[in-house]
Backbone as numpy.savetxt, mean C-alpha at the origin, in Angstrom:
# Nx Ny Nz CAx CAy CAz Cx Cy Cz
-2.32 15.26 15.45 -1.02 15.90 15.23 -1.09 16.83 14.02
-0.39 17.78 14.42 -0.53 18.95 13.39 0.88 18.54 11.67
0.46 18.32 10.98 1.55 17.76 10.04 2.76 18.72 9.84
2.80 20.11 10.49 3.39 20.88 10.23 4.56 20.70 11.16
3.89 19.98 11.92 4.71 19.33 13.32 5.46 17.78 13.36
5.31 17.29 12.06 5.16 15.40 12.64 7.28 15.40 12.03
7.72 14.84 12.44 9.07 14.55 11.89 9.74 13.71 10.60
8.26 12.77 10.31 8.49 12.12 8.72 6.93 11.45 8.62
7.18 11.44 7.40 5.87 10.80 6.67 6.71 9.45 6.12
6.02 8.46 6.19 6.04 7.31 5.85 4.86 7.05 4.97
5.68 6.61 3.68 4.16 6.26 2.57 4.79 4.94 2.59
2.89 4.71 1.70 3.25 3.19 1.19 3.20 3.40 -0.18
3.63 2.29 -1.05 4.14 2.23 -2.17 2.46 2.04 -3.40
2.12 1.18 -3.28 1.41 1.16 -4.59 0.34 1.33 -4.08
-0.37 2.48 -4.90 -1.60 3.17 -5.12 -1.82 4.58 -4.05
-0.42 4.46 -3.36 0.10 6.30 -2.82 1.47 6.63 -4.09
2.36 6.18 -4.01 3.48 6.24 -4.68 3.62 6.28 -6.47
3.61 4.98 -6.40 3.03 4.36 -7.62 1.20 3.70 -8.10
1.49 4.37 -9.29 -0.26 3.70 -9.37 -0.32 2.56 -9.95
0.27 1.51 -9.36 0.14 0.10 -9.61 -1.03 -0.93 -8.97
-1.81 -0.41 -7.84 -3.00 -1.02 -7.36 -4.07 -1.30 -8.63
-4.65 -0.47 -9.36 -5.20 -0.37 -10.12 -4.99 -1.74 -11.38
-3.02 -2.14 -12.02 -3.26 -3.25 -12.70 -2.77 -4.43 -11.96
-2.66 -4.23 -10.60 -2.69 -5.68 -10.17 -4.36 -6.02 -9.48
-5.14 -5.40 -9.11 -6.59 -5.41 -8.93 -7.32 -6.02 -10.27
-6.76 -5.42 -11.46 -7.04 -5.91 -12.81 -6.98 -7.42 -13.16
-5.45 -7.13 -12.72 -4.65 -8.92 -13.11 -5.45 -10.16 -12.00
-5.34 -9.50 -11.14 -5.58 -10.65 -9.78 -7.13 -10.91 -10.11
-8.08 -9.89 -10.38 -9.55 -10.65 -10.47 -9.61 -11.12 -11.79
-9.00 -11.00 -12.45 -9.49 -11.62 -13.92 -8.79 -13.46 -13.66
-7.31 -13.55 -12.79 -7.20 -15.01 -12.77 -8.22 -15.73 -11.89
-9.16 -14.51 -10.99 -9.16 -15.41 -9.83 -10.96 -15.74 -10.13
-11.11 -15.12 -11.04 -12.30 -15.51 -12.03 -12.48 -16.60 -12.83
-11.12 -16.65 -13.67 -10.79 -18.12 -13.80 -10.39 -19.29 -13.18
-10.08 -18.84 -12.35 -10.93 -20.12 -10.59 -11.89 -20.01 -10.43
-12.96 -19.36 -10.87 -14.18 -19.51 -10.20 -14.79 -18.78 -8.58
-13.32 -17.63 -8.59 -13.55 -16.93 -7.23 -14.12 -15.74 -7.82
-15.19 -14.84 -7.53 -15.64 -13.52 -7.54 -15.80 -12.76 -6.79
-15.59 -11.43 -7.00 -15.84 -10.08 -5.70 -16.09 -9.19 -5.87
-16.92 -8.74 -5.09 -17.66 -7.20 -5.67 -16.49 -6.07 -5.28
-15.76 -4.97 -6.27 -14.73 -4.29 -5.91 -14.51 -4.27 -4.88
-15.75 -3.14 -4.07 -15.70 -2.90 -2.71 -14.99 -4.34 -1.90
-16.05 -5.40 -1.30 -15.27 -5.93 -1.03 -13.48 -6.45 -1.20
-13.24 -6.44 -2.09 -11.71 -6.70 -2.61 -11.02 -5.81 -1.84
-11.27 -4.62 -2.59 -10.34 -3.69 -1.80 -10.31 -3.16 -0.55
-11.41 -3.67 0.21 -11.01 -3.72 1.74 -10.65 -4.86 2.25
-10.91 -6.06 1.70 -10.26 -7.14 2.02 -9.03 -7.36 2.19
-8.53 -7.31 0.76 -7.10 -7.64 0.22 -6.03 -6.79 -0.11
-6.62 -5.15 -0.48 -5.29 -4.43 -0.51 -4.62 -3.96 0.72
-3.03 -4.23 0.27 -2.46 -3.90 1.35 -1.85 -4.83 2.11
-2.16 -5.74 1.88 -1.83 -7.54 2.63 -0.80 -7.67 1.89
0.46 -8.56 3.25 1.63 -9.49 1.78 0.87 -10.25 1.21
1.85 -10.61 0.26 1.51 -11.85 -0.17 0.96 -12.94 0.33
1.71 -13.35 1.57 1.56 -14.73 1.93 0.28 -14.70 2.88
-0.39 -13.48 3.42 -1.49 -13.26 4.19 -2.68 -12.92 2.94
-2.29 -12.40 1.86 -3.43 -12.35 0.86 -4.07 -13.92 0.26
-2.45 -14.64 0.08 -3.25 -15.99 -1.05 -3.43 -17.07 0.36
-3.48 -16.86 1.48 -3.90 -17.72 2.48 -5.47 -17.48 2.70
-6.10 -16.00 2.66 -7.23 -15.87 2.35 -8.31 -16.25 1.04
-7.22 -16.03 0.14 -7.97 -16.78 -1.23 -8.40 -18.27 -0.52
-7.15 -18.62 -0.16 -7.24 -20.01 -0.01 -8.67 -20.55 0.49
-8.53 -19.83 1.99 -9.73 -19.92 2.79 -10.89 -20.14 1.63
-11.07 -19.17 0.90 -12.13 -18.48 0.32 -12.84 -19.74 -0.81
-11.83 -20.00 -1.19 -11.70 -21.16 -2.08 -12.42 -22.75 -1.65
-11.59 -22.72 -0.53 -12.26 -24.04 -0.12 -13.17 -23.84 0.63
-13.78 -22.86 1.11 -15.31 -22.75 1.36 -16.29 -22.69 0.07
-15.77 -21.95 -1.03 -16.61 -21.85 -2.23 -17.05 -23.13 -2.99
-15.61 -23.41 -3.51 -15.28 -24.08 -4.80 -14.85 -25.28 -4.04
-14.26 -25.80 -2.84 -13.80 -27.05 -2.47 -12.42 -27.35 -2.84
-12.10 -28.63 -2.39 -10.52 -28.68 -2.82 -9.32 -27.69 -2.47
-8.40 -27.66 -3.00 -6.77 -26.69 -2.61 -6.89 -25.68 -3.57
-6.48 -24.43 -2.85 -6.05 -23.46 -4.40 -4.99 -23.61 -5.12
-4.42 -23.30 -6.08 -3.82 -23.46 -6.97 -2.44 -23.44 -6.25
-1.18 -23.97 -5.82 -0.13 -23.68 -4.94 0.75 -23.14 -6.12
0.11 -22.81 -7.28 0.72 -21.60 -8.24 0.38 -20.95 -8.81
-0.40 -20.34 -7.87 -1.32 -19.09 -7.89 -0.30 -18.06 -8.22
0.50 -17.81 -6.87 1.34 -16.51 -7.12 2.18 -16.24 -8.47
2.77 -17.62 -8.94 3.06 -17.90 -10.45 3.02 -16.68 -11.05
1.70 -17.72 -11.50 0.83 -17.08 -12.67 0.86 -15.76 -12.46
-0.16 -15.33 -11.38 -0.27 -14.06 -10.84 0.99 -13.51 -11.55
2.49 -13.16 -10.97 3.18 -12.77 -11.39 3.96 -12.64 -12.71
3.50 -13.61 -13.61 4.05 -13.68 -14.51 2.65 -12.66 -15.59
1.87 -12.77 -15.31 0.76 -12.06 -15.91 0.97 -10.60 -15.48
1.16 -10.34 -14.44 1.59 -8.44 -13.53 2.48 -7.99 -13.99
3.90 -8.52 -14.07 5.05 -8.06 -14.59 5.38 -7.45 -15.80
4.60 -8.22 -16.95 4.93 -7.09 -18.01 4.11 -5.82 -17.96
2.71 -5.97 -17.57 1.88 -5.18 -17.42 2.99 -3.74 -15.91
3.24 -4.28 -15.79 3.71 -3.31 -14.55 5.19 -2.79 -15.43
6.12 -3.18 -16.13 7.38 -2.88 -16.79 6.58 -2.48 -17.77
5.45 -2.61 -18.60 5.05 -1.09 -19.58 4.42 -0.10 -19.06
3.40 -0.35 -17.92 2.35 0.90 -17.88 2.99 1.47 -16.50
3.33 0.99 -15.80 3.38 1.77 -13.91 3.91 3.18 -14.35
3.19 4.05 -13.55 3.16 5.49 -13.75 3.40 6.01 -11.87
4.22 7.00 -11.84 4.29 7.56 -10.39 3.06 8.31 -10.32
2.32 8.46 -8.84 1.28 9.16 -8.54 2.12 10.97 -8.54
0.92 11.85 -9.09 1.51 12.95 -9.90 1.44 14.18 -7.96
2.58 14.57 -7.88 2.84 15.28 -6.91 3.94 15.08 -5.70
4.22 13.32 -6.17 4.63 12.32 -5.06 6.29 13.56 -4.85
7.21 14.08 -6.15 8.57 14.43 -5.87 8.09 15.82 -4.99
6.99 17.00 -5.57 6.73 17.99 -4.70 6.51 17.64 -3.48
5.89 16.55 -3.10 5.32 16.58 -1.67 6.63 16.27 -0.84
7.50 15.48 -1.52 8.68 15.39 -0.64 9.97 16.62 -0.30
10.07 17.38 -1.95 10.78 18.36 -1.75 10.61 19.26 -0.63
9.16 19.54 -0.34 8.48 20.45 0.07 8.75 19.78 2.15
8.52 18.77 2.27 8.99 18.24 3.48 10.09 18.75 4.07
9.99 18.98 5.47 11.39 19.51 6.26 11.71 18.31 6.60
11.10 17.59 6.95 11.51 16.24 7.88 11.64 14.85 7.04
11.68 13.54 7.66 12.52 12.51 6.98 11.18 11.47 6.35
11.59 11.11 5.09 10.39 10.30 4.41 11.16 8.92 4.40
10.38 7.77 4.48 10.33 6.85 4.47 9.48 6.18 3.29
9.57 4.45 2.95 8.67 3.87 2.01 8.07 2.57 3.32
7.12 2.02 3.30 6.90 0.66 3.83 5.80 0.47 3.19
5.80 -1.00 2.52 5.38 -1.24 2.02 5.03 -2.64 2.00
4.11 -4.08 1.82 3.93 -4.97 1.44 3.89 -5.97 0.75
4.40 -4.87 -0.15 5.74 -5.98 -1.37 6.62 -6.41 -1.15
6.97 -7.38 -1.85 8.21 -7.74 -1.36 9.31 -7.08 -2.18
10.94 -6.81 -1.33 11.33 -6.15 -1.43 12.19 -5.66 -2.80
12.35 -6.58 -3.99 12.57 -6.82 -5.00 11.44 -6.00 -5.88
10.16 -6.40 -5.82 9.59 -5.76 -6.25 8.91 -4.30 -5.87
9.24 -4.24 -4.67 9.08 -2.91 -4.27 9.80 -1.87 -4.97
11.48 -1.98 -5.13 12.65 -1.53 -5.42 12.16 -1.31 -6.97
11.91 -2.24 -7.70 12.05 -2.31 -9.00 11.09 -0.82 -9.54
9.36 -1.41 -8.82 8.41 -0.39 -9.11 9.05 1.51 -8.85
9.81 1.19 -7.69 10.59 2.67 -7.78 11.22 2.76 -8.71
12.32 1.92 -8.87 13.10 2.37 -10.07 12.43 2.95 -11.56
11.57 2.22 -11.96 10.44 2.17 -13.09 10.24 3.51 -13.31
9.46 4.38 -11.96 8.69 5.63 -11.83 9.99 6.75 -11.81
11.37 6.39 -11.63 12.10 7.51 -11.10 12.07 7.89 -10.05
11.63 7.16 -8.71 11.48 7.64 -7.36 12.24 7.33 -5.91
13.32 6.09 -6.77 13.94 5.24 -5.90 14.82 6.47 -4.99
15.60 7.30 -5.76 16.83 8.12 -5.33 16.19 9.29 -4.05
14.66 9.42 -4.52 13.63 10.23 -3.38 13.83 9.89 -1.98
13.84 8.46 -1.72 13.87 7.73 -0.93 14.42 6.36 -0.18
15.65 6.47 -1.11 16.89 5.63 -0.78 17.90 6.22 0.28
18.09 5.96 1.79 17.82 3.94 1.79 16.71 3.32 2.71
16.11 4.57 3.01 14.48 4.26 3.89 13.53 3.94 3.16
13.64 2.47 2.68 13.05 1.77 1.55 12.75 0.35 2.37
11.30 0.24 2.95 11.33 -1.27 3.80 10.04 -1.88 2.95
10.01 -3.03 3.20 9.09 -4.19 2.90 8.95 -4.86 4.05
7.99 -5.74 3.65 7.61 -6.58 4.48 8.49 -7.76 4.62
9.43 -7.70 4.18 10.56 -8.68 4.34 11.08 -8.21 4.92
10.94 -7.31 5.64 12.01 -6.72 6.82 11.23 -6.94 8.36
10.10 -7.94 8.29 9.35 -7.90 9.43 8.92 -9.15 9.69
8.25 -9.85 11.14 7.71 -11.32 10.90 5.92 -10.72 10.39
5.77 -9.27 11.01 3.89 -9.94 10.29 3.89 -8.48 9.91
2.81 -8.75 8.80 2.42 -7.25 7.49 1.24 -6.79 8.33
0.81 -5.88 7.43 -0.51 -4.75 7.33 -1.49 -6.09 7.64
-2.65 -5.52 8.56 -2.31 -4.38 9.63 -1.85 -5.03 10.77
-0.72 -5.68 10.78 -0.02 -5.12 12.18 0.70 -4.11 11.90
1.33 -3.81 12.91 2.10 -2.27 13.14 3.47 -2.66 12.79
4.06 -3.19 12.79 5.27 -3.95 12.71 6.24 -3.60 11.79
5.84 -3.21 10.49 6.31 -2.29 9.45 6.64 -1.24 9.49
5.51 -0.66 9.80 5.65 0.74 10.30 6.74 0.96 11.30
6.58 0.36 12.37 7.41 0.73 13.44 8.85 0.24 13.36
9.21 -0.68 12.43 10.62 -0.99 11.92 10.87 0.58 11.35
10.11 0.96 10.09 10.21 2.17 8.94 10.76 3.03 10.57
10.08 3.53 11.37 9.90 4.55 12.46 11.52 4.59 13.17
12.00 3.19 13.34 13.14 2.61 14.13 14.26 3.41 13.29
14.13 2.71 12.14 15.07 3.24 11.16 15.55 4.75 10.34
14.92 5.60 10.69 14.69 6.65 10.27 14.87 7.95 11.41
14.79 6.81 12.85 15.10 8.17 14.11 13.91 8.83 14.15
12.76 8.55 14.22 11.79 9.12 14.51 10.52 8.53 15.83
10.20 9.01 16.58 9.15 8.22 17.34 8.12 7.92 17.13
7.32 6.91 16.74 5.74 6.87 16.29 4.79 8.12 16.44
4.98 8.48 17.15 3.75 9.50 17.41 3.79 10.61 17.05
5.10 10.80 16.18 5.42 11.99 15.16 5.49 11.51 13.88
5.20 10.41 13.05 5.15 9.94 12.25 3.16 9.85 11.78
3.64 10.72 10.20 2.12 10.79 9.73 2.65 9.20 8.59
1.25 8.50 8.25 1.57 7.71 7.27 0.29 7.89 6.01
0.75 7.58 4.92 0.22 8.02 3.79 -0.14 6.80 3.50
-1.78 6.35 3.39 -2.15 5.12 2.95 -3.31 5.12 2.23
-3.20 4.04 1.45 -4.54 3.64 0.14 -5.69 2.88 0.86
-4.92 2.01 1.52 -5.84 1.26 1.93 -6.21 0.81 3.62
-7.10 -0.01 3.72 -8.02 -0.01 5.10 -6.97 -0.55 5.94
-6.38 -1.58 5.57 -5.23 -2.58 6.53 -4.33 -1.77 6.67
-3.59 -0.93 5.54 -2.67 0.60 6.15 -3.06 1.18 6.97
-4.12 1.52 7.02 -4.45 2.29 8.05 -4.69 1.89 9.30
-5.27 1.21 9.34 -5.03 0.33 10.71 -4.26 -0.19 11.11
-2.84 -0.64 10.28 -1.15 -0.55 10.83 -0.91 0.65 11.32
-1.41 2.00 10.46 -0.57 2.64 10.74 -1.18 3.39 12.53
-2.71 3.39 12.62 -3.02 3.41 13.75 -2.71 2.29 14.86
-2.57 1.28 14.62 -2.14 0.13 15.60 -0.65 0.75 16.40
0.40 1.55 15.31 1.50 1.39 15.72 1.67 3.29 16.50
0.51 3.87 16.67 0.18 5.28 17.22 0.98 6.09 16.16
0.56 6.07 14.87 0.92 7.01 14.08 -0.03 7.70 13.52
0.25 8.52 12.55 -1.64 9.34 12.38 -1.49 9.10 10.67
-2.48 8.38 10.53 -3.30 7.50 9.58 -3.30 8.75 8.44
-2.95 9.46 6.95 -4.09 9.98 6.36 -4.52 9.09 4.90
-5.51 8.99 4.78 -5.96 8.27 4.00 -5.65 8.57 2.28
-5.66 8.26 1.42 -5.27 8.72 -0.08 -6.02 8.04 -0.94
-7.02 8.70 -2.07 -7.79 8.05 -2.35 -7.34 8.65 -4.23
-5.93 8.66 -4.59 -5.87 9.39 -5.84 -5.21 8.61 -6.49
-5.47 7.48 -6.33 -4.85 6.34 -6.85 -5.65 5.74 -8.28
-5.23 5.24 -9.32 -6.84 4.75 -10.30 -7.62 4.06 -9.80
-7.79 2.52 -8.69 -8.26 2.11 -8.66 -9.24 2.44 -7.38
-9.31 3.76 -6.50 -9.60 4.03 -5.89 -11.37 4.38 -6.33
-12.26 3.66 -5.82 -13.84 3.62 -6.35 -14.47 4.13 -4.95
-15.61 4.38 -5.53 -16.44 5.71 -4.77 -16.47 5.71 -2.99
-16.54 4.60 -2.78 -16.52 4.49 -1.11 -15.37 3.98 -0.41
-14.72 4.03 -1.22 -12.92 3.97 -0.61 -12.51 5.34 0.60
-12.76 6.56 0.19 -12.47 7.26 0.98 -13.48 7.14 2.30
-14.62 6.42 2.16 -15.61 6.71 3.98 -15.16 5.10 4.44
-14.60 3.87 3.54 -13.75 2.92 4.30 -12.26 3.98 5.02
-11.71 4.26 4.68 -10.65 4.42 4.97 -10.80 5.44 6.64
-11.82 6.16 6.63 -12.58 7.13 7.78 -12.68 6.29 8.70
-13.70 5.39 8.10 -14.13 4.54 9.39 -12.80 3.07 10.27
-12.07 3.36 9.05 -11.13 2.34 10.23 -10.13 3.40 10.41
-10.15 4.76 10.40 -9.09 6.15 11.52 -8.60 6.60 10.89
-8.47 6.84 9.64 -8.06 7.58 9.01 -8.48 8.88 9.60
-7.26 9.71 9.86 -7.65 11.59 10.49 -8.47 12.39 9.36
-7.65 12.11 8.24 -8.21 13.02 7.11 -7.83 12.16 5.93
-8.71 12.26 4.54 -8.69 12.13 3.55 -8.45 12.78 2.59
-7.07 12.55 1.62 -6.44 13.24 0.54 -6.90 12.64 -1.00
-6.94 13.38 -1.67 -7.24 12.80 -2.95 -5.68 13.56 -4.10
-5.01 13.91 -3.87 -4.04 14.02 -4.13 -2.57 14.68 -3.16
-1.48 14.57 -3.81 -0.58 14.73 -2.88 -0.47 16.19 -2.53
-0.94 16.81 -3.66 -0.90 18.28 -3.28 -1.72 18.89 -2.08
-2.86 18.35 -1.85 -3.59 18.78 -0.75 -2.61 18.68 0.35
-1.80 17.53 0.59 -1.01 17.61 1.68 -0.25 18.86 1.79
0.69 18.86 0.53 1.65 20.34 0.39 1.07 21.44 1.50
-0.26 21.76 1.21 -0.96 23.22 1.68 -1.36 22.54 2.85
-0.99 21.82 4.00 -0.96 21.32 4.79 0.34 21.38 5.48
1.49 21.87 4.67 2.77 21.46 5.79 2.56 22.81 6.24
């Protein structure tokens, strides 16, 4: 699909939107080190970004009691959160282009995202981006299953008056993208995020991504 043609872009929120991937990637391996879990970036970030919650720490889990034995911590997310939060209320920064790329849009933008919806909301508010995209603002609390099923997406799609197959989606990661292809939308990949490391953009190719952006502006000269 030609983007000059599609009727809305649907992004996702952290590490297209906001560059918050980067200190929760930070936060999450440094606790999960102190469990005794380790991961080579690469792996991580095709593993785990992009997953809710409750499909991310079910994989720790797994991971855990194959490694280390025993239960994971059933306050994991806790911690986790209580360690992210200030870090995210001083540093979260909006990805630089995100208000041009929308001004510049004829057609209708959307958020979906895998946060939950509290914290989805908040991280907008933080950056100044909420009013961009209020009230086509979804989470994964608006669905029974996350990235990558399609399910998100195609709620975002429902809600907005648009048909999948005119819907481009803007994603960081591998499980986005493969929602957003599961649900016949056209995948482009975004790799201008901080925590985005060297073979992020040929993951994101190989599970359909059409094309790869490294900032939002490339899109601009695209509508």
């Amino acid at each position: 699909m030609n983007l000059a043609d599609c009727g809305a872009i649907i992004f996702d929120s952290d590490g297209v939107l906001v560059d918050s991937e980067i200190i929760h990637i930070a936060v999450e391996q440094e606790l999960l080190a102190e469990l005794g879990l380790h991961y080579k970036i690469e792996t991580y970030l095709s593993r785990f970004v992009g997953l809710s919650n409750p499909d991310f720490y079910s994989q720790l889990a797994s991971d855990y009691a194959a490694r280390i034995g025993g239960e994971f911590p059933p306050d994991f997310g806790q911690r986790l959160q209580k360690r992210i939060e200030p870090r995210i209320e001083a540093e979260l920064q909006p990805i630089a282009g995100v208000v041009q790329l929308v001004e510049a849009f004829a057609g209708r933008v959307a958020v979906a995202s895998s946060a939950p919806i509290e914290r989805l909301t908040r991280k907008l508010e933080i950056t100044g981006l909420i009013s961009h995209f209020t009230p086509h603002v979804y989470s994964v609390d608006h669905v029974k299953k996350g990235k990558p099923a399609p399910d998100l997406f195609l709620h975002a799609a429902e809600q907005i008056g648009v048909q999948p197959e005119r819907c481009a989606v803007i994603e960081d990661s591998v499980n986005g993208v493969m929602a957003a292809r599961a649900a016949g939308m056209t995948p482009i990949g975004f790799v201008g995020g901080g925590h985005a490391d060297s073979g992020l953009r040929d993951r994101l190719l190989a599970n359909g991504a059409m094309f790869v952006v490294s900032s939002h502006n490339e899109i601009i000269k695209l509508l």
